[in-house]
TORPADREN-523513 format. One record per residue (C-alpha): x, y, z; residue in three letters; residue number from 1. Coordinates in pm, 1 decimal, decimal comma, padded with zeros to 6 digits, always signed. Example, Ala and Ser with C-alpha at 12.3 -4.5 7.8 and 13.67 -1.06 7.14 Angstrom:
2
+----------+----------+----------+---------+-----+
|       c1 |       c2 |       c3 | residuo | num |
+----------+----------+----------+---------+-----+
| +01230,0 | -00450,0 | +00780,0 |     ALA |   1 |
| +01367,0 | -00106,0 | +00714,0 |     SER |   2 |
+----------+----------+----------+---------+-----+
END
This chain:
294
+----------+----------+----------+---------+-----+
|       c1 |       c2 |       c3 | residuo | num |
+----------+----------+----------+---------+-----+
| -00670,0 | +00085,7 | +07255,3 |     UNK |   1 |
| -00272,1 | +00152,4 | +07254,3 |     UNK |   2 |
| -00319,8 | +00489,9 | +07040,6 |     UNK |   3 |
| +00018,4 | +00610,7 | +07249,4 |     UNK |   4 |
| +00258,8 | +00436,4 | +07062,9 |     UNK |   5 |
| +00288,9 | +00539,6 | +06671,9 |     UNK |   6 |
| +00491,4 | +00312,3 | +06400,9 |     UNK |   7 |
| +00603,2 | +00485,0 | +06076,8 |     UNK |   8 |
| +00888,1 | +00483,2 | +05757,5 |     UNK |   9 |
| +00923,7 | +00776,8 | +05609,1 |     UNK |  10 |
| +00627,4 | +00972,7 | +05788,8 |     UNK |  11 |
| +00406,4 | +00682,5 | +05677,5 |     UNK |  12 |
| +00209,2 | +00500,0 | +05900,4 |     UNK |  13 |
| +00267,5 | +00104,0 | +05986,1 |     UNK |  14 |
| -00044,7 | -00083,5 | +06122,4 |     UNK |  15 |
| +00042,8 | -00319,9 | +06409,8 |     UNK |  16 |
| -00204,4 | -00542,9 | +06641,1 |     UNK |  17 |
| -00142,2 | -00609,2 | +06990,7 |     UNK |  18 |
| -00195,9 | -00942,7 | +07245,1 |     UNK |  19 |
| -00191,4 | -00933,6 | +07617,5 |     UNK |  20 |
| +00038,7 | -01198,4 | +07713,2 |     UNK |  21 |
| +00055,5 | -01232,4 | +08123,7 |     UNK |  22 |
| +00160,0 | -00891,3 | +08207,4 |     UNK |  23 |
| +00254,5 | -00751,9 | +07920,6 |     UNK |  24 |
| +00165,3 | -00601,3 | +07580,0 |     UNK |  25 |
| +00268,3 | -00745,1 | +07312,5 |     UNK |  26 |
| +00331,3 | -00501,8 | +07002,6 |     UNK |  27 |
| +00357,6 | -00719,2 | +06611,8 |     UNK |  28 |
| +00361,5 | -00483,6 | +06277,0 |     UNK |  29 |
| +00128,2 | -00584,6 | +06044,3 |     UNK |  30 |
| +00252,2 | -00482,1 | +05749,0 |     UNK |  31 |
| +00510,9 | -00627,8 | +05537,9 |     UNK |  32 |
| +00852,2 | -00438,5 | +05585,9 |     UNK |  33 |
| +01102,7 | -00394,1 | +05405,8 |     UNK |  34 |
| +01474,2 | -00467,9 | +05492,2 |     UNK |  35 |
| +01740,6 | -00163,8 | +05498,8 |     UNK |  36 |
| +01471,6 | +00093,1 | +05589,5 |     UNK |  37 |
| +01404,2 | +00287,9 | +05906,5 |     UNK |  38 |
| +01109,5 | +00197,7 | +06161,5 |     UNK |  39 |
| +01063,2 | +00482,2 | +06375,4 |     UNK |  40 |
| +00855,7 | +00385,6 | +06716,1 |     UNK |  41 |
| +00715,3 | +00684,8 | +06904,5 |     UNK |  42 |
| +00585,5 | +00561,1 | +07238,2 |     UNK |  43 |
| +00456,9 | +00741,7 | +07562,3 |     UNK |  44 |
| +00734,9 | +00742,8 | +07763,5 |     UNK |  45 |
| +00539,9 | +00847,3 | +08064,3 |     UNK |  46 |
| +00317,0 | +00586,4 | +08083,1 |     UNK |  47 |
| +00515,4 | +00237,9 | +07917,9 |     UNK |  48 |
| +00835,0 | +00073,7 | +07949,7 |     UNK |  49 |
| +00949,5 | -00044,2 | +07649,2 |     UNK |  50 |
| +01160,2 | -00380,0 | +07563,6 |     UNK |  51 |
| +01293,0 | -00507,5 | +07230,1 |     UNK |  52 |
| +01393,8 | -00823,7 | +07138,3 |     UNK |  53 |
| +01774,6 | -00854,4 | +07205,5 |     UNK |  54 |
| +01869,7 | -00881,0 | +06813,4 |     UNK |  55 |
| +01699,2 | -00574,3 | +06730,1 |     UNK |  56 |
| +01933,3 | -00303,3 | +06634,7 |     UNK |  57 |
| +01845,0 | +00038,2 | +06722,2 |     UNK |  58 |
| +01931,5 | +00391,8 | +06767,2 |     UNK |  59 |
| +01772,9 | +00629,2 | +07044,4 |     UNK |  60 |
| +01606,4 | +00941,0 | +06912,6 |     UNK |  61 |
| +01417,6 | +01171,6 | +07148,6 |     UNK |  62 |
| +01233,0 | +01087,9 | +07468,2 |     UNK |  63 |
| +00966,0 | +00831,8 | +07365,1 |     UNK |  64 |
| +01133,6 | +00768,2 | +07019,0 |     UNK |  65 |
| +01335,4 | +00469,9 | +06884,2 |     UNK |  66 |
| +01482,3 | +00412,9 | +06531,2 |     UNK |  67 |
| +01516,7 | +00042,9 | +06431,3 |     UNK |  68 |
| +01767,8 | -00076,2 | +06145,9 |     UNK |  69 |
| +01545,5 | -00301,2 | +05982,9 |     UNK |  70 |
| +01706,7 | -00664,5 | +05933,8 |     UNK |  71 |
| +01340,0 | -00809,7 | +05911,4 |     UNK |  72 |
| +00987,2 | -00808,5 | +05781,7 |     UNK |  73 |
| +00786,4 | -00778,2 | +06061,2 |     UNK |  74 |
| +00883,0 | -00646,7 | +06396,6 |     UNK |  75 |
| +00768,4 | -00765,1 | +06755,0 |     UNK |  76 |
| +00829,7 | -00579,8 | +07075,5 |     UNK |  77 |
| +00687,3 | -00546,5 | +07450,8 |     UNK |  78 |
| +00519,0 | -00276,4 | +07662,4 |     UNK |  79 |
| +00458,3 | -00278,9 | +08037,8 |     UNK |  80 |
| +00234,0 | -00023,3 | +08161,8 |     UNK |  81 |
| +00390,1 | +00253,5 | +08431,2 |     UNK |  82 |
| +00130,5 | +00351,3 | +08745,5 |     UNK |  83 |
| +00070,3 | +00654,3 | +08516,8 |     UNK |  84 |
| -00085,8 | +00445,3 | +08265,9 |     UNK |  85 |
| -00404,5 | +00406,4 | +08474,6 |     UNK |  86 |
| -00386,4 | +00808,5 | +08561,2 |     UNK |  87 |
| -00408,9 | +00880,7 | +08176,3 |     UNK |  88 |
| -00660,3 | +00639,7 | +08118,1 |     UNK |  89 |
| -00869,6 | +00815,3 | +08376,7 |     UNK |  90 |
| -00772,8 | +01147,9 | +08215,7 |     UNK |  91 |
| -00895,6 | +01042,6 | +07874,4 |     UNK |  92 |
| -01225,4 | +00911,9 | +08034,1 |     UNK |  93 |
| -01277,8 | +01228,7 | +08255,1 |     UNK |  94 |
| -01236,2 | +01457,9 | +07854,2 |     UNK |  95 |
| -01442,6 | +01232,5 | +07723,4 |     UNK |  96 |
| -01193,2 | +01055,1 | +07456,6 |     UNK |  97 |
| -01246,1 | +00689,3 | +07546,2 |     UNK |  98 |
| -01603,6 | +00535,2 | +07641,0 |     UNK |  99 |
| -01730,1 | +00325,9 | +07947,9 |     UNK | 100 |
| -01599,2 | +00039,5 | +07737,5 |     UNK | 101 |
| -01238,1 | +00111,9 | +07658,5 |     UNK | 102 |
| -01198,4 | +00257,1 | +08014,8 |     UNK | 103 |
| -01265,2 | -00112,0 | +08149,0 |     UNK | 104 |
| -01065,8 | -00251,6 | +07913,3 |     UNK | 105 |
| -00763,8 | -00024,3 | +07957,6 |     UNK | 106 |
| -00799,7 | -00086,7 | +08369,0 |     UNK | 107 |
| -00818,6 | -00430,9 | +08310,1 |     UNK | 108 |
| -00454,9 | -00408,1 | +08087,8 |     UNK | 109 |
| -00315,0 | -00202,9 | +08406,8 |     UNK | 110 |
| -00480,5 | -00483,5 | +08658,9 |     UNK | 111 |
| -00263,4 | -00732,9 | +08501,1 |     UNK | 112 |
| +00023,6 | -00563,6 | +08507,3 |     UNK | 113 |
| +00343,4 | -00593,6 | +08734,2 |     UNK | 114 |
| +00289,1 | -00244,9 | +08872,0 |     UNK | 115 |
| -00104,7 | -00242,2 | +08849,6 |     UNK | 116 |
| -00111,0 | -00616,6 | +09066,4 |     UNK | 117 |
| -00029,1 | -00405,4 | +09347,3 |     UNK | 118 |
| -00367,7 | -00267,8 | +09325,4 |     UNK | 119 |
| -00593,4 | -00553,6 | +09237,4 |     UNK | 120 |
| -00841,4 | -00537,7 | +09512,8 |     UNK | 121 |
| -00913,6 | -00144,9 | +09494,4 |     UNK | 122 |
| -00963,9 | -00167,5 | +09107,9 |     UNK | 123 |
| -01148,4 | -00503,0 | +09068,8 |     UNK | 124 |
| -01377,1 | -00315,8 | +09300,2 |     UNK | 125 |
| -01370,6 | -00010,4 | +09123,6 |     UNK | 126 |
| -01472,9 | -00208,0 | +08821,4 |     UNK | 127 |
| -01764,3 | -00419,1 | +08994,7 |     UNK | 128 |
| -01944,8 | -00053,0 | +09085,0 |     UNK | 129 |
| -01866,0 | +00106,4 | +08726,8 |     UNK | 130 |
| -02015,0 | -00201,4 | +08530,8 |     UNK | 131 |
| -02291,4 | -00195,6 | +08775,7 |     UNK | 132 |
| -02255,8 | -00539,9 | +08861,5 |     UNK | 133 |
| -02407,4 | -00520,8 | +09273,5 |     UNK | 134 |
| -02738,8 | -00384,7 | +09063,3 |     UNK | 135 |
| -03004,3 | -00564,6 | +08998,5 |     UNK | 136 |
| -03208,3 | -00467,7 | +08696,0 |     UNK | 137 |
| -03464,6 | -00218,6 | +08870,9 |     UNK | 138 |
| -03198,0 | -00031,5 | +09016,2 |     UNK | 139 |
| -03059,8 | -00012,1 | +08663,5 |     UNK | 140 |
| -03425,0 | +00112,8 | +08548,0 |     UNK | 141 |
| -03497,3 | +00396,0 | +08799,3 |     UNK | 142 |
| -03126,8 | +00509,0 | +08816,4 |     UNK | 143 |
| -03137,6 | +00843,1 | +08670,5 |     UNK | 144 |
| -02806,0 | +00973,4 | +08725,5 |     UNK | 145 |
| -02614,5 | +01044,4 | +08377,1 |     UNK | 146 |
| -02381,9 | +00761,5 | +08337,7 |     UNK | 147 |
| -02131,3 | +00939,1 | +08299,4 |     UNK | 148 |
| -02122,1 | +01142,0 | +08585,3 |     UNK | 149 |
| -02191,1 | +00881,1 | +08748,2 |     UNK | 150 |
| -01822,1 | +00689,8 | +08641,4 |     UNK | 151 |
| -01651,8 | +01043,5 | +08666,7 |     UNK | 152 |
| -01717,3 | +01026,0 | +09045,7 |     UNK | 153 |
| -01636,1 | +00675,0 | +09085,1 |     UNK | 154 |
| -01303,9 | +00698,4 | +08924,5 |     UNK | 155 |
| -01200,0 | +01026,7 | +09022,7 |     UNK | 156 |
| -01289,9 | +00920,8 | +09410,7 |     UNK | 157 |
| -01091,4 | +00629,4 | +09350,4 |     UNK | 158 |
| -00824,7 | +00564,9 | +09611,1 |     UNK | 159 |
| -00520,4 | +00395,3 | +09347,4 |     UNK | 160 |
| -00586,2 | +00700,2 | +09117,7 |     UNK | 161 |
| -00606,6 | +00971,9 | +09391,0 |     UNK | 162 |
| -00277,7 | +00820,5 | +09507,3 |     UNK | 163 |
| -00078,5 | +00763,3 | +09170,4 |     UNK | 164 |
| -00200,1 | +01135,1 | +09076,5 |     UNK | 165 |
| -00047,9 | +01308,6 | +09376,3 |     UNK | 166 |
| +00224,2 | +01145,7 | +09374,8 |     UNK | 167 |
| +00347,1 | +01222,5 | +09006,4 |     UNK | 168 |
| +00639,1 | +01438,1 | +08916,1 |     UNK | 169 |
| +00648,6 | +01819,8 | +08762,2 |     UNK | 170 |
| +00763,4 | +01619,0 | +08438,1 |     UNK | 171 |
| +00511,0 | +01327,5 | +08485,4 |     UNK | 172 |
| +00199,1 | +01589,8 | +08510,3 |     UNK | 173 |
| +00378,8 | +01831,0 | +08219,9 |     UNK | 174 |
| +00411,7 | +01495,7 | +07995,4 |     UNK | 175 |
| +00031,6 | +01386,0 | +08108,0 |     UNK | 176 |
| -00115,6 | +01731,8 | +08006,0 |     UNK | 177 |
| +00123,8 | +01779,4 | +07659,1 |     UNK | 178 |
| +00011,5 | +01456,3 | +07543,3 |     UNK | 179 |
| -00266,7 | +01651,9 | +07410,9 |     UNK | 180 |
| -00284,5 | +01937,5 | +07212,1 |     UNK | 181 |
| -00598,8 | +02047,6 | +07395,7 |     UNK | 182 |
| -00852,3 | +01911,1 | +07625,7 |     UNK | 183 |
| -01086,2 | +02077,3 | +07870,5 |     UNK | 184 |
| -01040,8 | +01936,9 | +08193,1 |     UNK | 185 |
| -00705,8 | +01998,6 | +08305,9 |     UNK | 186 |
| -00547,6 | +01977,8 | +08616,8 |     UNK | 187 |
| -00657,5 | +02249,7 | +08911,0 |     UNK | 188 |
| -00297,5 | +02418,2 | +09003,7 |     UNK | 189 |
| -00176,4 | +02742,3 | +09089,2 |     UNK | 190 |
| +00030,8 | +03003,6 | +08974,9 |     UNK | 191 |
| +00361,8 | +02858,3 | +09096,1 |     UNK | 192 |
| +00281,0 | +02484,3 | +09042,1 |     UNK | 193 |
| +00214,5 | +02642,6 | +08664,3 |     UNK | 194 |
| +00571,9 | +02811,6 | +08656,7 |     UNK | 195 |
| +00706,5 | +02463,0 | +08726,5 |     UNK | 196 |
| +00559,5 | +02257,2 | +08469,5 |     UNK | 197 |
| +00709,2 | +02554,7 | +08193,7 |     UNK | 198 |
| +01024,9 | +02548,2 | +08392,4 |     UNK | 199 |
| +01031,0 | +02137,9 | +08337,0 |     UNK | 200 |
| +00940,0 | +02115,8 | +07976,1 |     UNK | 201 |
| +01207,9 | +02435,4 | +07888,7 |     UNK | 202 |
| +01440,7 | +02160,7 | +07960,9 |     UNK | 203 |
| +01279,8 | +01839,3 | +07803,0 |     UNK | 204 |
| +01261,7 | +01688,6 | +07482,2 |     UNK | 205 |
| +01019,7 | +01894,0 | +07254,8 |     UNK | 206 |
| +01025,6 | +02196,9 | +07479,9 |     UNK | 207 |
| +00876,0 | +02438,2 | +07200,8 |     UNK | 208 |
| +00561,9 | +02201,6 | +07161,8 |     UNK | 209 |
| +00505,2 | +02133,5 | +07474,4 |     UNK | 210 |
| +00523,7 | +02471,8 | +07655,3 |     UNK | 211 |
| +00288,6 | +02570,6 | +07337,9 |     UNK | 212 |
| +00093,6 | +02280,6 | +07424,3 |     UNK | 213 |
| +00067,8 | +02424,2 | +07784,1 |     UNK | 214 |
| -00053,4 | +02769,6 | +07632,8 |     UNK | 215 |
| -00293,6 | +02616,7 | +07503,5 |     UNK | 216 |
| -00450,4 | +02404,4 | +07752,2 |     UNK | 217 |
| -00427,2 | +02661,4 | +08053,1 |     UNK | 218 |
| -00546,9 | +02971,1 | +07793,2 |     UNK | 219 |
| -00823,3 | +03201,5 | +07943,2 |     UNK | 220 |
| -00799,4 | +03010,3 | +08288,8 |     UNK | 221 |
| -00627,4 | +03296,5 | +08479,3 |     UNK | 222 |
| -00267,1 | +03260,0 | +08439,2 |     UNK | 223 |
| -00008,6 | +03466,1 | +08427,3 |     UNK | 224 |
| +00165,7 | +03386,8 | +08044,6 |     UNK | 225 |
| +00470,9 | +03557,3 | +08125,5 |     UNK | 226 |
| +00737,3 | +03260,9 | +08135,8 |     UNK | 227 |
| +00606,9 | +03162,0 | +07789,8 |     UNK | 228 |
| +00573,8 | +03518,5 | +07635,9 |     UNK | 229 |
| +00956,2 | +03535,7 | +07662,6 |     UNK | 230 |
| +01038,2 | +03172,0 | +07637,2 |     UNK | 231 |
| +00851,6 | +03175,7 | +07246,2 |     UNK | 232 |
| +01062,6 | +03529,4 | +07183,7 |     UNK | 233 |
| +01381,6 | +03428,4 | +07295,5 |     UNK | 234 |
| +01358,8 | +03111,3 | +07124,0 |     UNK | 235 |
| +01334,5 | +03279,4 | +06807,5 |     UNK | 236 |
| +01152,2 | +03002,2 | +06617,0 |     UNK | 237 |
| +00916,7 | +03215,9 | +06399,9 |     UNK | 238 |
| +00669,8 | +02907,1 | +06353,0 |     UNK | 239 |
| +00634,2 | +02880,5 | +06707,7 |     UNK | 240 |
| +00638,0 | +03192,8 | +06775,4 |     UNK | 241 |
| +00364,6 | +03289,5 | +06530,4 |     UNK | 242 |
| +00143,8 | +02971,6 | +06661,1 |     UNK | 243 |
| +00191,9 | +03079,6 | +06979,5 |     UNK | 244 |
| +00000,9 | +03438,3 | +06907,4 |     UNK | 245 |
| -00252,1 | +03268,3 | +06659,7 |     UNK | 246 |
| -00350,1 | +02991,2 | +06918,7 |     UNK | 247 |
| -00337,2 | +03186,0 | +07250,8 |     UNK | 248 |
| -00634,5 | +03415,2 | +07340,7 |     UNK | 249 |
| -00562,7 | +03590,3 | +07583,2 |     UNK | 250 |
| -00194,1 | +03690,5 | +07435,9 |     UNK | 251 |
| -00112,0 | +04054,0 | +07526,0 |     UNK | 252 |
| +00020,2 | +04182,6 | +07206,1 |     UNK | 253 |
| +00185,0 | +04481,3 | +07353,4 |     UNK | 254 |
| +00402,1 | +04291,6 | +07608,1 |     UNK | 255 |
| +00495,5 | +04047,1 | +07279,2 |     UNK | 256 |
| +00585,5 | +04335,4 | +07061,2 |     UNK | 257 |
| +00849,3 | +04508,4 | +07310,3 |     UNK | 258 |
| +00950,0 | +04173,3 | +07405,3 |     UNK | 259 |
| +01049,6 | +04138,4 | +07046,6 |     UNK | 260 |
| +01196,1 | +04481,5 | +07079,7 |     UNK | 261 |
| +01427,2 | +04434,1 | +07376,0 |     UNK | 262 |
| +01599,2 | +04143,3 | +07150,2 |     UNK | 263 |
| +01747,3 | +04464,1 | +06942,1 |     UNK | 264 |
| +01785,5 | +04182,6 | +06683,3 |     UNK | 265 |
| +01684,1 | +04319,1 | +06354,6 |     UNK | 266 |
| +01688,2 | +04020,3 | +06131,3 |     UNK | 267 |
| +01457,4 | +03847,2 | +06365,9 |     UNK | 268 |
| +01203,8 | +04138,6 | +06359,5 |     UNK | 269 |
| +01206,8 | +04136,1 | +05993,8 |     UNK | 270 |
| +01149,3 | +03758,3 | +06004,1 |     UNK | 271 |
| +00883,8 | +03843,9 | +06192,8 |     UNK | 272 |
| +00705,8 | +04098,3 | +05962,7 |     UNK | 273 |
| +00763,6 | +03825,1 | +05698,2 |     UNK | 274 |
| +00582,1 | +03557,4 | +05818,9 |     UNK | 275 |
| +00209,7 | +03579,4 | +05689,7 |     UNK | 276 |
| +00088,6 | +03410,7 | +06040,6 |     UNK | 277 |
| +00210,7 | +03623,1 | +06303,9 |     UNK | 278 |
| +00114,8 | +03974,0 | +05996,0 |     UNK | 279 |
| -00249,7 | +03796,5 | +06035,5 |     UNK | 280 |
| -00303,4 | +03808,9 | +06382,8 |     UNK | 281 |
| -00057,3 | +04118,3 | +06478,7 |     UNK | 282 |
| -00285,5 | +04429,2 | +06517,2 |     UNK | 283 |
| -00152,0 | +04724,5 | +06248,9 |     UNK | 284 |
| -00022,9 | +04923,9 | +06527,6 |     UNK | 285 |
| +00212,5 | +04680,0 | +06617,9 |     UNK | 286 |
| +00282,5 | +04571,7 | +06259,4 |     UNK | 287 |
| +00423,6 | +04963,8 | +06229,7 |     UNK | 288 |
| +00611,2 | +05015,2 | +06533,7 |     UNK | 289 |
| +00812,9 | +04690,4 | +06465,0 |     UNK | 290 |
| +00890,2 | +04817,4 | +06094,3 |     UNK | 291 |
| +00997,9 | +05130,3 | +06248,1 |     UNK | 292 |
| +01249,8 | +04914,8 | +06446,1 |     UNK | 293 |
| +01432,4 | +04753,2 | +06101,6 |     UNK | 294 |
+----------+----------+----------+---------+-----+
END
């Protein structure tokens, strides 16, 4: 439960526990702190609000990251779940990263809710069928449908997530996808929906990860790559750049390569040719034409 939200100092993890109290989620560090350092709290910003207490001091860092001046040795601090919060839930379910058990547990958290109340009827419902509780114990017996098909029809038929999911935002579904590096049921869009969620996360917080992030989710599923081909170029960030044509298969090397040309920016080619990534992957007929370009 609650593995969106990440506390560290110093790129080192803080443990924290959590308590439901009434409709909201109540976030307490664990261990000791120490005054005059720097907590950094990365949070999904797509699916929680987030309040502090009214003493803390803090700075804003990216979307979905706050820096906190600590004054104290433990830290408290509330979430409330957004509708999207029972969307990803679903999503994990439907990849297979939580169980039968942590997906009742996670729509019970968005049940009591402010914004999942609103829904109480469809979803205590929805809960009744997936923990079988209308089935008596032969019908449990001679039921031979996997179990988890069987929940991946009942929550994906469900009427509160069919109408939170169509409703979302470009940036909503390009935040809901990027929250993973990789998973293999995505979304079923087209071409131009696609070309949107790029065109969103070019201008977001953490564009270059999450248009990678993209790549890699919708890779070998019939898109057209084009928007990021020149987006990782024209960025010129080599590391990006380089996982970009290690981590996408069906990368046209050709169209990268005069891509890369068309820049006419020599110091970038030959920070190309220098890093041992992109020399790995980049057939040798490529490797030669941009040396012949220095």
């Amino acid at each position: 439960m609650f593995k969106d939200i990440h506390l560290s100092i110093d790129n080192n993890k803080v443990n924290f526990g959590y308590a439901i109290d009434k409709d909201k989620i109540i976030i307490k560090t664990i261990d000791e702190l120490q005054i005059g350092n720097i907590l950094k709290i990365f949070y999904d910003e797509n699916i929680y609000n987030i309040k502090l207490n009214k003493n803390t001091k803090f700075t804003d860092g990216k979307n979905g990251e706050i820096f906190i001046n600590l004054d104290i040795k433990e830290l408290s601090f509330s979430l409330t779940p957004k509708k999207n919060y029972f969307v990803k839930t679903i999503y994990k379910y439907i990849n297979k990263l939580i169980n039968k058990d942590t997906l009742i547990n996670e729509i019970n958290v968005f049940i009591n809710s402010k914004t999942g109340k609103k829904y109480i009827n469809d979803l205590n419902h929805l809960l009744e069928t997936i923990e079988n509780r209308d089935m008596n114990i032969e019908d449990l017996i001679t039921n031979n449908e996997d179990e988890y098909e069987r929940i991946f029809n009942l929550v994906t038929h469900n009427q509160t997530y069919i109408e939170i999911a169509q409703n979302m935002s470009d940036l909503e579904l390009m935040l809901l996808i990027t929250s993973y590096i990789f998973v293999p049921s995505i979304p079923k869009i087209d071409q131009d929906y696609f070309n949107d969620l790029v065109n969103v996360a070019k201008d977001y917080d953490n564009a270059l990860e999450n248009i990678w992030r993209l790549g890699i989710n919708f890779d070998g599923k019939g898109y057209n790559f084009d928007l990021l081909d020149d987006f990782f170029v024209n960025s010129k960030n080599i590391w990006y750049l380089g996982e970009y044509i290690n981590g996408i298969q069906q990368i046209n090397q050709k169209k990268i390569v005069n891509k890369i040309l068309r820049t006419k920016d020599k110091e970038f080619i030959k920070q190309v040719l220098e890093d041992e990534l992109i020399l790995y992957n980049l057939d040798k007929e490529y490797k030669i034409i941009l040396e012949s370009n220095i």
